[in-house]
Structures are given as structure tokens and as C-alpha cells.
N, C-alpha and C positions, 0 to 999 in steps of 0.2 A: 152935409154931403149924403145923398141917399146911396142907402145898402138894400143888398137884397140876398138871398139866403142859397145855397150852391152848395152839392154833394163836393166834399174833400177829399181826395187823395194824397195824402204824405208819403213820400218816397224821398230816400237817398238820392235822389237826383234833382238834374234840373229842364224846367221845360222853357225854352225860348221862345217870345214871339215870332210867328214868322218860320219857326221851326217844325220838324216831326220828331214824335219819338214812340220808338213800338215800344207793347211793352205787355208782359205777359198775365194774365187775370184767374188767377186758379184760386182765392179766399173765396169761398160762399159770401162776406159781405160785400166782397167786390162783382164776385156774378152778378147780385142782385142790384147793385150800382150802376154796371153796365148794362143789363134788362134796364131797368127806371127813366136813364140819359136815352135810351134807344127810343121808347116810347115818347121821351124830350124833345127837349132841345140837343140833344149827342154833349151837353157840355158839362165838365165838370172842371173844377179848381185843382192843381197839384202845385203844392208847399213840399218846399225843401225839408227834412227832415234827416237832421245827419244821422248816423250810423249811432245804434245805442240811446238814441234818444225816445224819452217815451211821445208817444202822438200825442197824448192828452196837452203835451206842456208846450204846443207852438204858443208862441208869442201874439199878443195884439200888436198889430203894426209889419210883421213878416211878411213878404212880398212873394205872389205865385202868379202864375199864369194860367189863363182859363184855357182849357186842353178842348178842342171838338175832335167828337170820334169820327175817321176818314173813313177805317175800312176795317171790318170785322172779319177773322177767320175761325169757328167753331171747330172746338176740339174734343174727342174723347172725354168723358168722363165732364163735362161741362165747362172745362177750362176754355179759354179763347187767345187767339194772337190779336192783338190789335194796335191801328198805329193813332195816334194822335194829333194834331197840329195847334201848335199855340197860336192862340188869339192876341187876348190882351194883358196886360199885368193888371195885378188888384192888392188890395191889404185887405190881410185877415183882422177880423174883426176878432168874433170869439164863437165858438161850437154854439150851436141851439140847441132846443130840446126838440127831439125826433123821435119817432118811432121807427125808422128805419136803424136797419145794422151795423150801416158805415155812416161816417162823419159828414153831419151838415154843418155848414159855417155862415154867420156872414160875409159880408164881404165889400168893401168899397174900391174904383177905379183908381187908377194908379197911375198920374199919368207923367209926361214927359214935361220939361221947361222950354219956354220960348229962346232958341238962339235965335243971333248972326247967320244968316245962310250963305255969306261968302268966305268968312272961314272953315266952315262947315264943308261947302262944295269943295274945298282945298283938300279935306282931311278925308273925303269920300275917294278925289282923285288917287292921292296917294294910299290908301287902304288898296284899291285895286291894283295898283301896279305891285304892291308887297305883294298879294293874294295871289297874281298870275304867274310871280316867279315863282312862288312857293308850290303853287299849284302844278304847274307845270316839275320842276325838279321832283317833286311826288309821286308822280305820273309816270315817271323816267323809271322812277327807283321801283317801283310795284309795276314794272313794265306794262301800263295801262296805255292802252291809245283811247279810251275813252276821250270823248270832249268833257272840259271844266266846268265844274257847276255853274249854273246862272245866277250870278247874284242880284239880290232884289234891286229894285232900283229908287225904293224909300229908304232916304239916309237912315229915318231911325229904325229899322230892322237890320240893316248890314253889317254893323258889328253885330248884334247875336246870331244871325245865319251862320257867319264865320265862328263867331264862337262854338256853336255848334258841330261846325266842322272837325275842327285841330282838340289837339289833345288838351285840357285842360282840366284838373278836379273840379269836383262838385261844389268846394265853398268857394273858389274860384271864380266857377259861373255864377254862383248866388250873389256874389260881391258885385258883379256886371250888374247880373239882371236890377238889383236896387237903384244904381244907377241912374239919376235922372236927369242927365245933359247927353244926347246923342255924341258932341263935340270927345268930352268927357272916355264913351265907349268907346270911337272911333281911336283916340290917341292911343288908349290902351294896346287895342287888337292892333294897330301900324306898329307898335312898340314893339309886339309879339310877334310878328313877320317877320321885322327888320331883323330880330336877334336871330329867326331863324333860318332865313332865306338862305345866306353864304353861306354854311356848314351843311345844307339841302342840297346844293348846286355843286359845291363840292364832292360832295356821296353821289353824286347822280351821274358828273362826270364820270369820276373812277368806274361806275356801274355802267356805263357806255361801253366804255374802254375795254373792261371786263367784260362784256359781251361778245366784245368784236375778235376778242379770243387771241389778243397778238396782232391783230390782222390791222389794225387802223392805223393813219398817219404817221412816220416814224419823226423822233424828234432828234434836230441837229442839233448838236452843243459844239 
């Protein structure tokens, strides 16, 4: 399988395809990272790298996503805000020898398994109906009249958009991202709706209600 070689960022986080994530650049080897990509291809690799772990010690075989830089904001003192968007997933090979600051890796593609596209098309429908109730009682409760995000319309992006959305830790999403059956993500994240939709809609009521200050529909008993 051909590798090819890609500036590394490890972060306690995680990046989804399909996803953004800002995210702040204030190390000198990371300015210099971000100079490097800019003159690039804007791309680099970010690996999960939990809390306390040394970076030297990612594993061969660890799964990350190639990040392209969207949008740059310069800041004082040469720091930057910037936001990212995941491409594709890859496996980390192993660090090369660089003479630059920050970590170059190799890297090989990472890709997804061939399903069934009719139970598949099943487990999209229902992702999106958990999603809109979820979505919507959310909406209710952060009294947002905003409209709901658009979700992609490639099944295998749509559980990690949503992952990216809702609350979940970091080895959480790292345990998706590896993930290689779209089927597989999708049951997940419907699994994670489902449990939380009714206690969502519930809260959103009362927060209606609570709004309405007294004033809404009285009930007969």
C-alpha cells in the first residue's frame, strides 16, 4: 500500500471527516507547521493523542484524519485561530527523520468496507429522524430559532458530522473514527439519539411551558 510522508499534529482530540474543528496555534513548532501547509497543500495529519501521553509513543496502526486548513485568523504575538476540516482517515505509519520542528509521519489510507446499501439506506433514514427530534428539543431548550444543521448526504460521513455534533469524549470518538463499516457507525450514533431524544423532549417541554410563564393551556383532570 503506498505511504507518503505528512506534517503530524497530536492532540487530545479528535478530527472527523467531513467535520471542522478550530483550534488554536500558539507552539513555534506549530507556527512553523502552519507557515509550511500554507505554502502547501493547507494539509496536515491529527492523531488522537490522549491526555499525559508522550507524542513520541503513537502507535503504528493509530488512525487520524487529514485536517485541510479553511481559514486563517493572525494574532498578536504570532499566534493564530484557525479552523480545519477533515478529509480523510489514514494509519500512522511511524515519525521520519526531519529537519523540521514538528512531527512528520508516514502515513497510509484508511479506508471504509464494502456494505449492503439497503440496510444501510434504512439506518441513514432512521439516524435522521433520531437527529431532527434531538435537534429540534435542543433548539427549544437554548431557545435557538436557528434552522438545523444540514447533514451530509454521504452515508459514510453522517454518523461522524453527528458525532461531531453531540457530546461525546475523545476515546469515544476515537473508537468511531477506527470504525470501518458505515452500517456499524450509523447503529451507534441511532443508539445515542434514541437514548436521548425522550429526556430532551421532555426538558424542552417543561422549558416551553416555563416560558409561557403560567400563561399556556390549562390542564383538566
Amino acid at each position: 500500500m503506498t505511504s507518503r510522508a505528512i506534517p503530524i499534529f497530536p492532540l487530545p482530540l479528535v478530527l472527523f471527516p467531513g467535520a471542522t474543528l478550530p483550534l488554536h496555534i500558539f507552539e513555534a513548532r506549530y507556527r512553523r507547521m502552519l507557515a509550511d501547509c500554507l505554502e502547501n497543500d493547507r494539509q496536515f495529519g491529527v492523531v488522537y493523542l490522549p491526555s499525559g501521553q508522550d507524542e513520541t509513543g503513537i502507535e503504528a496502526g493509530s488512525v487520524g484524519t487529514i485536517g485541510r486548513i479553511e481559514s486563517v485568523v493572525p494574532l498578536p504575538t504570532g499566534r493564530s485561530n484557525i479552523v480545519v476540516a477533515g478529509t480523510t482517515r489514514f494509519s500512522f505509519g511511524d515519525f521520519t527523520d526531519s529537519e523540521a520542528p514538528y512531527h512528520v509521519a508516514r502515513i497510509t489510507a484508511y479506508s471504509d468496507e464494502d456494505e449492503d446499501p439497503i440496510p444501510l439506506n434504512e439506518l441513514v433514514r432512521q439516524v435522521h429522524v433520531q437527529f431532527a427530534r434531538v435537534s429540534k428539543a435542543a433548539r427549544v431548550l437554548a431557545s435557538d430559532a436557528s434552522e438545523p444543521p444540514t447533514l451530509p448526504d454521504d452515508s459514510a460521513l453522517l454518523a461522524f458530522f453527528i458525532a461531531s455534533l453531540i457530546d461525546l469524549d475523545a476515546a469515544a470518538r476515537q473508537k468511531l473514527l477506527i470504525v470501518r463499516s458505515p452500517s456499524s457507525r450509523l447503529g451507534t450514533i441511532r443508539d445515542l439519539l434514541s437514548g436521548a431524544v425522550e429526556p430532551l423532549e421532555q426538558l424542552a417541554m417543561v422549558h416551553s411551558v416555563a416560558k409561557q410563564n403560567g400563561h399556556g393551556p390549562r390542564v383538566v383532570q
